[in-house]
VEXDREN-2710 file (C-alpha; in Angstrom, 1 decimal):
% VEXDREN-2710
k/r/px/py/pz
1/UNK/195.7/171.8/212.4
2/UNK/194.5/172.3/209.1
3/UNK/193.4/169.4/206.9
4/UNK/195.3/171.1/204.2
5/UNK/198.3/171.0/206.0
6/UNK/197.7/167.1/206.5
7/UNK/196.8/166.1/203.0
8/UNK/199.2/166.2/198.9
9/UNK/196.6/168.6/197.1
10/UNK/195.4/167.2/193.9
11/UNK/197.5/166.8/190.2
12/UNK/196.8/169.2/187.7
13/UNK/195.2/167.8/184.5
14/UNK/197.9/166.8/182.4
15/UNK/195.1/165.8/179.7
16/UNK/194.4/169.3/179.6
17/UNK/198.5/170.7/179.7
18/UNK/198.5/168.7/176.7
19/UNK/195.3/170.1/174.8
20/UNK/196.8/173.5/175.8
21/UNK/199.7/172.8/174.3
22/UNK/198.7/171.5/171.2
23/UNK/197.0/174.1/170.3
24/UNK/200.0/176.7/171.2
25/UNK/201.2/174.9/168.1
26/UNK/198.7/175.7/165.4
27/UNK/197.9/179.7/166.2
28/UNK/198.5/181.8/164.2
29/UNK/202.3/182.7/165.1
30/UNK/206.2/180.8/165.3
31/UNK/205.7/178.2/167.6
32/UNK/207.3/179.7/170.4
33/UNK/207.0/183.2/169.8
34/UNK/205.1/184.5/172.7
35/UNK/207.7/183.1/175.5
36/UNK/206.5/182.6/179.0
37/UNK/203.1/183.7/178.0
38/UNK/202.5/179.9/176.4
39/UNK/204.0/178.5/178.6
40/UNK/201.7/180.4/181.5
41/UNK/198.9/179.3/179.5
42/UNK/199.5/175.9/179.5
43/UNK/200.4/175.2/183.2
44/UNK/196.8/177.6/183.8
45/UNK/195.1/175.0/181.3
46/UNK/196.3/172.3/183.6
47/UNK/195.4/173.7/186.8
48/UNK/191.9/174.7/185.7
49/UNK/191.5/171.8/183.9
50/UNK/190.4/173.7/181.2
51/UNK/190.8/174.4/177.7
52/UNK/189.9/178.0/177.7
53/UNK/192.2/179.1/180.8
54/UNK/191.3/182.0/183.3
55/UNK/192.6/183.9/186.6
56/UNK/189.6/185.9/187.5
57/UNK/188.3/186.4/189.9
58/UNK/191.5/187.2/191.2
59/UNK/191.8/187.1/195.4
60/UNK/194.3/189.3/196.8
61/UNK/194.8/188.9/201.2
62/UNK/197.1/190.1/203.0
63/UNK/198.6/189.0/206.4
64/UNK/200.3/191.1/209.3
65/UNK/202.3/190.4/212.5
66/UNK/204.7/192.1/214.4
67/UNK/207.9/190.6/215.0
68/UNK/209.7/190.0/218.6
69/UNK/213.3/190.0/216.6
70/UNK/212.3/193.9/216.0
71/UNK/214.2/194.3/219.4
72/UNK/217.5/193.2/218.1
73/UNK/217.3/196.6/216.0
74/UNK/217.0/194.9/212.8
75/UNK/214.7/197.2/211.2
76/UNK/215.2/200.7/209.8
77/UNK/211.3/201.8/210.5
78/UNK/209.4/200.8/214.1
79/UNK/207.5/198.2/215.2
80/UNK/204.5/201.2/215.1
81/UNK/204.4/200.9/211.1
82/UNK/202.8/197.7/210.9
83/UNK/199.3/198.4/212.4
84/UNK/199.6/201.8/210.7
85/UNK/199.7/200.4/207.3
86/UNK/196.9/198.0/208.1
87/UNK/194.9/201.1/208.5
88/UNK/196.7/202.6/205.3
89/UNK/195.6/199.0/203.3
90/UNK/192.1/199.6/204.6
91/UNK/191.9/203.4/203.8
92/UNK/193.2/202.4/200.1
93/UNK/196.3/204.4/200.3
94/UNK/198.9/201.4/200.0
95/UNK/200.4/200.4/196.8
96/UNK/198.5/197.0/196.7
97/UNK/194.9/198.6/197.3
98/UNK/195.8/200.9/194.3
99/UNK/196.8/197.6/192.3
100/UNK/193.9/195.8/193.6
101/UNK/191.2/198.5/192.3
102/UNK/193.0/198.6/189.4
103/UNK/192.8/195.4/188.7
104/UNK/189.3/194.8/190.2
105/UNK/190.6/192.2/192.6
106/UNK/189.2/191.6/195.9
107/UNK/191.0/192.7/198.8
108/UNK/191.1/191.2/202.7
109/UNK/193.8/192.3/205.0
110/UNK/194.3/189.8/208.1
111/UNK/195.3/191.0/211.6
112/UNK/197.2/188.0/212.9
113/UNK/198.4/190.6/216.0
114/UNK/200.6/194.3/216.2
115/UNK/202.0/195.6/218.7
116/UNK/200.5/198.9/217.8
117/UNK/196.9/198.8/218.0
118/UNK/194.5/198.7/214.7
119/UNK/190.6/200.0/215.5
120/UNK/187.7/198.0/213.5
121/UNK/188.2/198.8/210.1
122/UNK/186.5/198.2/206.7
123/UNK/187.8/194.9/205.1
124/UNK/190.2/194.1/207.9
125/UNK/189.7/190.7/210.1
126/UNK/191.0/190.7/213.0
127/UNK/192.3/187.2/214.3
128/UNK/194.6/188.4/216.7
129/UNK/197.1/185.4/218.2
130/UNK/199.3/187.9/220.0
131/UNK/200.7/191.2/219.9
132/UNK/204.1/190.0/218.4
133/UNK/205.7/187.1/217.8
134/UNK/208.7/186.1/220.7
135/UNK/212.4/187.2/219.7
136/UNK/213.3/184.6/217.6
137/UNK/217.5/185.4/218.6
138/UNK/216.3/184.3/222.1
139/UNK/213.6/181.0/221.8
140/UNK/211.1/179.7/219.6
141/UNK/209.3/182.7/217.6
142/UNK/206.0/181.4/218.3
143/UNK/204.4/178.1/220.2
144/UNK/203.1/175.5/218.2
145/UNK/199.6/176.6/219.1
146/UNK/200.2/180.0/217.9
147/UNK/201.9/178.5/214.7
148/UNK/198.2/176.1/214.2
149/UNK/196.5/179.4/214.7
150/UNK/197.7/181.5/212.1
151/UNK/197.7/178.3/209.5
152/UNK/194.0/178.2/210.2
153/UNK/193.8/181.6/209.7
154/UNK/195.5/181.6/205.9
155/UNK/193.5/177.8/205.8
156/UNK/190.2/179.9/206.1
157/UNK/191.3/183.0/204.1
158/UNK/191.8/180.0/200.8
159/UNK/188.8/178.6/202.0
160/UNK/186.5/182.0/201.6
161/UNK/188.2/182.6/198.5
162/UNK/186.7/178.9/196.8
163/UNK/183.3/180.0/197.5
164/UNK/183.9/183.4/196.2
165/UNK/184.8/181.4/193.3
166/UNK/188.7/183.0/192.4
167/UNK/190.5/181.4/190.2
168/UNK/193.9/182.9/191.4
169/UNK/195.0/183.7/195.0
170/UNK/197.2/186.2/195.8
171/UNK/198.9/186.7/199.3
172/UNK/200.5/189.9/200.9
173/UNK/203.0/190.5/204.1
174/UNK/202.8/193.2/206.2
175/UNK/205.1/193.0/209.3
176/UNK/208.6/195.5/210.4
177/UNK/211.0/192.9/210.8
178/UNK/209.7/189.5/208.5
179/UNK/212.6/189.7/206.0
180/UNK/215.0/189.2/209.2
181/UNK/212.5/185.8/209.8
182/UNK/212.6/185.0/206.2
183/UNK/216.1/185.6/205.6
184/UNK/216.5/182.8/208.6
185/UNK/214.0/180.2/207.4
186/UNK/215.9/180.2/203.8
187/UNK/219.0/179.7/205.6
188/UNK/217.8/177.0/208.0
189/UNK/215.9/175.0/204.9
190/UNK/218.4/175.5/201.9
191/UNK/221.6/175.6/204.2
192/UNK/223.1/179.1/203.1
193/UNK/224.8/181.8/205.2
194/UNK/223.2/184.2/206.8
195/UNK/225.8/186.8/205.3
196/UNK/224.8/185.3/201.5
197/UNK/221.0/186.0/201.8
198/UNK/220.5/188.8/204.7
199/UNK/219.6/191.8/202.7
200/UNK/218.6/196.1/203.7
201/UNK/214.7/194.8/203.8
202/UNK/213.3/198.9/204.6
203/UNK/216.5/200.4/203.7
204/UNK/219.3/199.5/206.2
205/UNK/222.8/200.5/205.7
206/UNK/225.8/198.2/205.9
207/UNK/226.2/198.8/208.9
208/UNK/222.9/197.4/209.6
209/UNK/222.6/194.6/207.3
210/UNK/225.6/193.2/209.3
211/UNK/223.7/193.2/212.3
212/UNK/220.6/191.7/211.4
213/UNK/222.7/189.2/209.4
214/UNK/224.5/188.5/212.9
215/UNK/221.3/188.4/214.5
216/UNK/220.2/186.2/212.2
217/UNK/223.2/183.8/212.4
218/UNK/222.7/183.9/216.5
219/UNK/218.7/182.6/215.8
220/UNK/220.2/179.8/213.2
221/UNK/222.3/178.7/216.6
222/UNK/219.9/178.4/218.3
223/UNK/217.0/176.5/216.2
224/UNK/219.9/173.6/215.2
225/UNK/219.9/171.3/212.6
226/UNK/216.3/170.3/212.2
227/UNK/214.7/171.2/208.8
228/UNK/211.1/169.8/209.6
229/UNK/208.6/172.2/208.6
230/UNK/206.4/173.1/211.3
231/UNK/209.5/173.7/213.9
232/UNK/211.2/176.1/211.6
233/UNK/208.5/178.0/211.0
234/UNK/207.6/177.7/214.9
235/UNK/211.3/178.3/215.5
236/UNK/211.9/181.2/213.0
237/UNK/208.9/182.3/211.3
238/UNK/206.1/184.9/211.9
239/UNK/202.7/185.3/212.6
240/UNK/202.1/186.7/208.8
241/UNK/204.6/183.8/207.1
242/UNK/202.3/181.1/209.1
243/UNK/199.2/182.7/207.6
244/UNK/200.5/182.5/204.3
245/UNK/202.1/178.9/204.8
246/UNK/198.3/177.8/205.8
247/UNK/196.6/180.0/202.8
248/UNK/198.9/178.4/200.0
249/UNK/198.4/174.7/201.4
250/UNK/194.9/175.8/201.6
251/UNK/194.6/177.3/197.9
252/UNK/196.9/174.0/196.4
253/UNK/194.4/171.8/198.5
254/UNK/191.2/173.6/196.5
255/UNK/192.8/173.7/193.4
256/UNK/193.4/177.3/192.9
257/UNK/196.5/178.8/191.6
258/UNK/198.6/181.1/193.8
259/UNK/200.6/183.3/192.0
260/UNK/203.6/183.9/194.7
261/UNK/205.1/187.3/195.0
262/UNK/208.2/188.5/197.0
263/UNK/211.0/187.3/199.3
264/UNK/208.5/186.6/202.3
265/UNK/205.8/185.0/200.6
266/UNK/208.6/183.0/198.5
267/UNK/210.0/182.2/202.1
268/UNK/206.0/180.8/203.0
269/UNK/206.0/178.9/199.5
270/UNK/209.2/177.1/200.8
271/UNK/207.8/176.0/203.9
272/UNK/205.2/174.6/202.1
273/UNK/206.4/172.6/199.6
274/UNK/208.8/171.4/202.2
275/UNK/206.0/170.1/204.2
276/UNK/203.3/168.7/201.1
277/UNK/205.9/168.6/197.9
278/UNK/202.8/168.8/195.7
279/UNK/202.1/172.1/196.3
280/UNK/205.1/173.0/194.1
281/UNK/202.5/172.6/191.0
282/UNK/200.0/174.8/191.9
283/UNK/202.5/178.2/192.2
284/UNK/203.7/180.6/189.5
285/UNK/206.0/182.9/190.1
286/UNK/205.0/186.9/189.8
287/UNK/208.9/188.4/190.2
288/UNK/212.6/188.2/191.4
289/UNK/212.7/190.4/194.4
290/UNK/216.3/192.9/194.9
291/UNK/216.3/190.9/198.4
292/UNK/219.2/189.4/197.8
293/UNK/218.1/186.2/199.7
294/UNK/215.4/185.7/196.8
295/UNK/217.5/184.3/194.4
296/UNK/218.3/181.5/196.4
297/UNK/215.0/180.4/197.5
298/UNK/213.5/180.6/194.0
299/UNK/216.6/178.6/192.7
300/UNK/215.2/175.9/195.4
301/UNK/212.1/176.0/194.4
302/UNK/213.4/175.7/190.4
303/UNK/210.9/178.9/189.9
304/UNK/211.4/181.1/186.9
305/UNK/209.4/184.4/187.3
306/UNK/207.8/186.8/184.8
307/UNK/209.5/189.7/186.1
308/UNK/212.3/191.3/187.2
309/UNK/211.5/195.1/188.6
310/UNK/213.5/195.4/190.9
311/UNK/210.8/195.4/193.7
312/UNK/211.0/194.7/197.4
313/UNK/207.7/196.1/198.8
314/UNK/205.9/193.3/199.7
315/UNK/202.2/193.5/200.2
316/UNK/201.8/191.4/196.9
317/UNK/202.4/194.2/194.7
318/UNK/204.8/192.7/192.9
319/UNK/202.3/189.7/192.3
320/UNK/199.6/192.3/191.4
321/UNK/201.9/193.9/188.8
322/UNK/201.9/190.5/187.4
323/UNK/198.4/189.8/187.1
324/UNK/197.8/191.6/183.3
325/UNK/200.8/189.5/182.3
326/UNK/198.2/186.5/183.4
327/UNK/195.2/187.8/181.8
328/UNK/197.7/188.4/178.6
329/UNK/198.1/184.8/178.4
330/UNK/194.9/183.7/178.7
331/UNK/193.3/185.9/176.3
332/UNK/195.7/185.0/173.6
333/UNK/195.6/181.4/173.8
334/UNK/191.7/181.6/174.6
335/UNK/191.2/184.1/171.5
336/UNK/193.7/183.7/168.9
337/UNK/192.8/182.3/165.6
338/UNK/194.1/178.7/164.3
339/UNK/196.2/178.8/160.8
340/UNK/193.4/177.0/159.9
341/UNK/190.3/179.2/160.9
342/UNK/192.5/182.2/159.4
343/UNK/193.1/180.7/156.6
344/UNK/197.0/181.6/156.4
345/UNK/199.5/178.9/155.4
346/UNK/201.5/177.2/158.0
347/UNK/204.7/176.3/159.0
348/UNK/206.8/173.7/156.4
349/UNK/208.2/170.5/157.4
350/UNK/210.9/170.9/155.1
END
């Protein structure tokens, strides 16, 4: 197990929330005026413990895993798609290796096992657990050695990204079938429905959304009661949520910021705050997902996000999207002049 998964990762520097803030005050602007962006720049002061904040280099990994539940018919594309796009991430025709070259981020994809096969590939690393995960509507999706194998593998992935020296950690899902896993672990942590959070994930119809939300309702029978951490991610999760369960405990626990994108990585954030509470102040929040199970998890984790697109990719790419709106904060509160250095008359007291 992890040590990361052990161990509360350090406080942000409140000394420095504080500097940050002050000095929100006395640019040259309403106090006020530029929204989330101070606010951004404030928790970033804090969590650099810096007065001159900053999110590059910016990290960007993504994890994959098939899914066992894919066998309940819960997904409109096959099980086949998830090594494919591994090969797509690689090849840089996915939507987040546009956003990553964009944005010159670095990119890793993790292999955490597909059932389809994926050949050696440029910035792919293979740690293969299994080919799938089990069907979570009949047993445990995964053992608990499995589950300590793929939070090693998102524990190392935060750990390569320290000495790389990022200053903001991005993680990705690839895997047909996860929003049927996350869509569970929401409702066996927060207590909701299945039917008030089970959304289309890669486009199902009613029809189908009614199924997976009954397969997901048979899978919540199963597991029981118990909200500990590590069984209902053992119980319901996947290879990919696991990996990113392990890689935020493992960014909190270096004291870099993750900024969190969709529905499954919002699903890994929850398991982790459930398990170190901490962690909660080391995430921002890139977007509100059109999962409709989304809502409910950010409102759980008292998350206000800086977008609202519309998205449901996954991949990160709605946390890439995001990432300007980062830099955007930084740069203003880094580089804006002081009423004093401008010279310009401030606000009255009157």
């Amino acid at each position: 197990m992890p040590q990361s998964w052990l161990q509360q990762p350090p406080t942000p520097s409140q000394a420095h929330s504080e500097l940050a803030l002050a000095r929100q005050q006395v640019l040259t602007k309403p106090p006020g005026s530029l929204g989330k962006l101070e606010q951004v720049a404030v928790t970033l002061a804090g969590l650099s413990g810096s007065e001159t904040p900053a999110v590059d280099p910016v990290r960007m990994v993504i994890f994959a895993g098939d899914h066992g539940v894919c066998a309940e018919g819960v997904s409109a594309f096959p099980q086949a798609v998830t090594a494919q796009m591994i090969a797509n991430f690689a090849h840089g025709g996915a939507a987040i290796s546009v956003m990553a070259k964009e944005l010159d981020a670095s990119l890793e994809v993790v292999n955490l096992g597909t059932v389809g096969e994926v050949p050696e590939l440029p910035g792919v690393i293979d740690q293969v657990i299994a080919p799938s995960t089990a069907n979570m509507a009949q047993t445990f999706a995964m053992t608990r050695e499995q589950v300590e194998a793929a939070l090693t593998s998102g524990d190392n992935a935060a750990e390569r990204a320290k000495a790389a020296g990022c200053r903001l950690f991005i993680g990705g899902d690839m895997g047909i079938g996860n929003t049927t896993s996350a869509s569970a672990i929401a409702c066996a942590l927060l207590g909701h429905s299945p039917q008030q959070l089970v959304g289309p994930g890669t486009g199902l119809n009613a029809e189908g959304v009614t199924r997976k939300a009954a397969v997901v309702e048979k899978a919540l029978v199963r597991h029981g009661d118990n909200k500990e951490a590590l069984t209902v991610l053992a119980s319901l999760g996947g290879f990919e949520i696991a990996g990113l369960v392990g890689a935020i405990l493992g960014s909190a626990a270096r004291e870099i910021p993750v900024l969190v994108d969709g529905f499954i990585v919002s699903a890994a954030a929850l398991i982790a705050v459930h398990q170190q509470p901490r962690v909660r102040d080391w995430l921002l929040f890139a977007h509100r997902s059109a999962e409709p199970g989304h809502n409910a998890v950010l409102e759980a984790l008292e998350a206000s996000p800086l977008l609202d697109l519309g998205m449901r990719l996954g991949e990160g790419s709605g946390a890439a999207v995001a990432v300007p709106l980062l830099r955007s904060a930084c740069a203003l509160h880094n580089l804006m002049a002081s009423f004093a250095d401008a010279n310009i008359s401030g606000k009255s007291e009157e």
